[in-house]
MISESE-306266 format. One line per 5 residues: number of its first residue (from 1); their letters; for each residue x, y, z of C-alpha. Coordinates in steps of 0.001 Angstrom, whole numbers, plus 524288, in hexadecimal, padded with zeros to 5 digits. Layout:
// MISESE-306266
NUM = a = X/Y/Z ~ ...
***
This chain:
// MISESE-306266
1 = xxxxx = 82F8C/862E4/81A00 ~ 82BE1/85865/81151 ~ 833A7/84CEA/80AC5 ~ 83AC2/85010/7FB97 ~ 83114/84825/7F33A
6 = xxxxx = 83D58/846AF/7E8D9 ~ 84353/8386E/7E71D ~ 852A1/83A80/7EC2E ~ 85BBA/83988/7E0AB ~ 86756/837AB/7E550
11 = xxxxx = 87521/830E3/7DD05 ~ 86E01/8239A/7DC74 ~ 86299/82932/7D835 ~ 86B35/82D36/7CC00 ~ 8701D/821E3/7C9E8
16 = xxxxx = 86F51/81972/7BD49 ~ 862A0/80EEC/7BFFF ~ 86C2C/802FD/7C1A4 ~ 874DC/8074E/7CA04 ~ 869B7/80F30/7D27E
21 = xxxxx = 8636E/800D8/7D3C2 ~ 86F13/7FA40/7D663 ~ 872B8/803BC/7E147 ~ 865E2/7FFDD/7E5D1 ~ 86746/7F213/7E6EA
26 = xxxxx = 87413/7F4FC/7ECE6 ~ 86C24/7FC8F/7F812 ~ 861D6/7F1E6/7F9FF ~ 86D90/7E8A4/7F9A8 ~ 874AE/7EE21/804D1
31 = xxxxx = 88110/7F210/7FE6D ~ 8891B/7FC6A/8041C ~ 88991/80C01/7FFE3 ~ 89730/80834/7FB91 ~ 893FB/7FDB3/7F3F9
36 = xxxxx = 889DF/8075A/7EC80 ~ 892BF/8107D/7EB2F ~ 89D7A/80924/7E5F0 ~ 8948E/7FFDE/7DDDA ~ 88E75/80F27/7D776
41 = xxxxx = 89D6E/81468/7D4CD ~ 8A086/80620/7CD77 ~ 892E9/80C34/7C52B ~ 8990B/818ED/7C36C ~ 89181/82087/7CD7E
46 = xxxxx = 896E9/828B6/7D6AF ~ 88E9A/82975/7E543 ~ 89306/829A7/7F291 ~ 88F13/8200A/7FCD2 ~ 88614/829D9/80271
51 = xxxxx = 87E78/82E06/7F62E ~ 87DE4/81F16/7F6B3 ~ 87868/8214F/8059B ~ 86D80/82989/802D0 ~ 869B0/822FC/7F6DC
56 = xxxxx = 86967/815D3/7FF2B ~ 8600E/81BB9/809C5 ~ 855A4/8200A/800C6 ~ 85738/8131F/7F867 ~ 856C7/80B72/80417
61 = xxxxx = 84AD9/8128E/80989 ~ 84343/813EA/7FD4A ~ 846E0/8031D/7FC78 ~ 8411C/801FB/80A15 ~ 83536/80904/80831
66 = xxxxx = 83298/800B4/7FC5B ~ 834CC/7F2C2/804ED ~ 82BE3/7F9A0/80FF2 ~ 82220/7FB77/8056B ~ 823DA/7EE0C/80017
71 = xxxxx = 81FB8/7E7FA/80B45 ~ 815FF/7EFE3/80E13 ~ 80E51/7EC21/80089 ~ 8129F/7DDF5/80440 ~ 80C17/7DE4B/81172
76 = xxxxx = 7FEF4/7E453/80BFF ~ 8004D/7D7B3/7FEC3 ~ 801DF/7CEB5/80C3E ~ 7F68D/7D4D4/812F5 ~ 7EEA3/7D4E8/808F4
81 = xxxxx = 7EF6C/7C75A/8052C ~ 7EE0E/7C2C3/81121 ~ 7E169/7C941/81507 ~ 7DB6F/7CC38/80473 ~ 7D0A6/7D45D/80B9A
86 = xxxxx = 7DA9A/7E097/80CA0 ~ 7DD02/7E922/802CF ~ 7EBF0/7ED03/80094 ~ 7E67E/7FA2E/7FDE5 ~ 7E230/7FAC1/80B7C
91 = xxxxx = 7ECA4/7F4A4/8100E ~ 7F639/8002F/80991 ~ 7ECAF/80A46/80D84 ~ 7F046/805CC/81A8C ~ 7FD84/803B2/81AFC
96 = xxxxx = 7FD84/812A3/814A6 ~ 7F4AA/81716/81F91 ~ 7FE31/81272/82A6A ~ 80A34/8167E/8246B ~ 802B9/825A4/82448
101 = xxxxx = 7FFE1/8226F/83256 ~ 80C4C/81B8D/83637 ~ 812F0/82A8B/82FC2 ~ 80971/83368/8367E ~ 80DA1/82D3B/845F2
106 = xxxxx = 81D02/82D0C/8418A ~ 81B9D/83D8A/83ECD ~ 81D3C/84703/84A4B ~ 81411/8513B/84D5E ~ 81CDD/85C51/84670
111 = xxxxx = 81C44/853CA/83B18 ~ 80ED1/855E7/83734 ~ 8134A/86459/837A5 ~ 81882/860F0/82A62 ~ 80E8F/8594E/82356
116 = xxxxx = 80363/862C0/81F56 ~ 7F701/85F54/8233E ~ 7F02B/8600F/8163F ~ 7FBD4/85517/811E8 ~ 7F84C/84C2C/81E0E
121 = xxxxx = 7E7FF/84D24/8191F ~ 7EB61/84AEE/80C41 ~ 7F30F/83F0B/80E79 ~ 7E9DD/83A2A/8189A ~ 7DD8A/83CE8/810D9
126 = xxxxx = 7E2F9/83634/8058A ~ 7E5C5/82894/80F4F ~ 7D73A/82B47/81412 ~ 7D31E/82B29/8059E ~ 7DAA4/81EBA/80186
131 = xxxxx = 7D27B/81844/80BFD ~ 7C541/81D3D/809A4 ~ 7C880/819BA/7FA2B ~ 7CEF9/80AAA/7FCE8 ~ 7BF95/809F3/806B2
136 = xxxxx = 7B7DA/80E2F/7FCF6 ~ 7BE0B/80795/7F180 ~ 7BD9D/7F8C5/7FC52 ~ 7ACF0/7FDA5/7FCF6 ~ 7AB13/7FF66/7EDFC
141 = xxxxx = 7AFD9/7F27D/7EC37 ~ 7AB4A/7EBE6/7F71D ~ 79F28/7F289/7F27B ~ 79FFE/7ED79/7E4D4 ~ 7A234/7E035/7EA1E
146 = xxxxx = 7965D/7DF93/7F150 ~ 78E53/7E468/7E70B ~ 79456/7D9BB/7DD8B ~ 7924A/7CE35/7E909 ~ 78386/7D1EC/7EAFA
151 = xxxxx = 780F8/7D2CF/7DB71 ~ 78797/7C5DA/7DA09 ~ 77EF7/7BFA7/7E703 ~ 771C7/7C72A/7E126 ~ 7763C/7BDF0/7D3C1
156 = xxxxx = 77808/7B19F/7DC2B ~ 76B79/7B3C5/7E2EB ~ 7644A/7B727/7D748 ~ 76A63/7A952/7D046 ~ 76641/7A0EB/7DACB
161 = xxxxx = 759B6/7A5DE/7DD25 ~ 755F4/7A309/7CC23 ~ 75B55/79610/7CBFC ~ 75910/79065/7DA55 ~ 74F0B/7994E/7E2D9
166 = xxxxx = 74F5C/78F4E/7EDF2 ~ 75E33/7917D/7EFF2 ~ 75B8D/7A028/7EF71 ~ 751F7/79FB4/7F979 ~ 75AD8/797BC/801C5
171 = xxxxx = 76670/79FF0/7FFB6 ~ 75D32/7AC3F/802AE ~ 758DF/7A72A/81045 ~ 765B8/7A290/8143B ~ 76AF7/7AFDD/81021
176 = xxxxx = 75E7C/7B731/818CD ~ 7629F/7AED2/8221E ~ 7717D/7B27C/82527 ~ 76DF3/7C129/82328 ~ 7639E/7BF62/82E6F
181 = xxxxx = 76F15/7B84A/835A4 ~ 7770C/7C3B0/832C5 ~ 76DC4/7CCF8/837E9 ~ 76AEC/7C5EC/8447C ~ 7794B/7C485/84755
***
């Protein structure tokens, strides 16, 4: 029914650190199962080319999830320092929220057969959640902004209007003025 949740441990897995990182950079190099192989039995290590194989398409999977998420977080950095107004939370609560949607159209009808619905709520409550949280955390501190901006403009006001009442008056009309504006537009 549902995937193993155990990391595969296979021959490489086993190996000593250097040569499991050298094997590696031998994969993301290009260099044949051969090559591996031979360069491992020079090291003392005995594996065939396909224990080499399935080692390769896991490490090579696993290496191109990491580039796809690499760019990813890239594109959101670009996005968000081109337009500062979005917030790279929102941008990754996004992203997550059409990769759950880009999933749900690639499964067949008998497919949901094997997700329990109590799993697909949970997981779809707890998307709805990190929403309402990343809104309501973007309203406290808009909220707290506003409240600093007004303190800060009742300060100004009070300033000018103790050391030059004309000005305040001015300011005051001019100020009535747009908000009548405003209202009429």
């Amino acid at each position: 029914m549902g995937r193993n949740n155990r990391r595969a441990c296979g021959k490489i897995d086993k190996l000593p650190a250097d040569l499991k990182d050298t094997v590696d950079q031998m994969l993301v190099s290009g260099q044949t199962y051969r090559e591996i192989v031979s360069y491992l039995s020079e090291n003392g290590e005995q594996l065939s080319q396909a224990a080499v194989s399935r080692y390769a398409s896991r490490f090579l999977a696993n290496a191109q999830q990491l580039r796809i998420a690499q760019e990813n977080f890239r594109m959101i950095l670009t996005e968000t320092e081109r337009y500062p107004e979005l917030d790279p939370a929102e941008a990754i609560l996004r992203m997550a929220s059409q990769k759950v949607f880009d999933a749900i159209a690639k499964l067949d009808e008998g497919q949901f057969d094997d997700v329990s619905a109590d799993d697909l709520l949970r997981q779809a409550t707890a998307l709805a959640r990190a929403v309402a949280y990343k809104r309501k955390t973007d309203l406290d501190v808009k909220s707290d902004k506003q409240i600093a901006l007004e303190e800060n403009q009742s300060l100004l006001y009070e300033t000018i209007k103790k050391s030059n009442p004309r000005l305040y008056n001015e300011l005051m009309d001019e100020i009535n003025k747009l908000k009548k504006q405003a209202k009429e537009a």
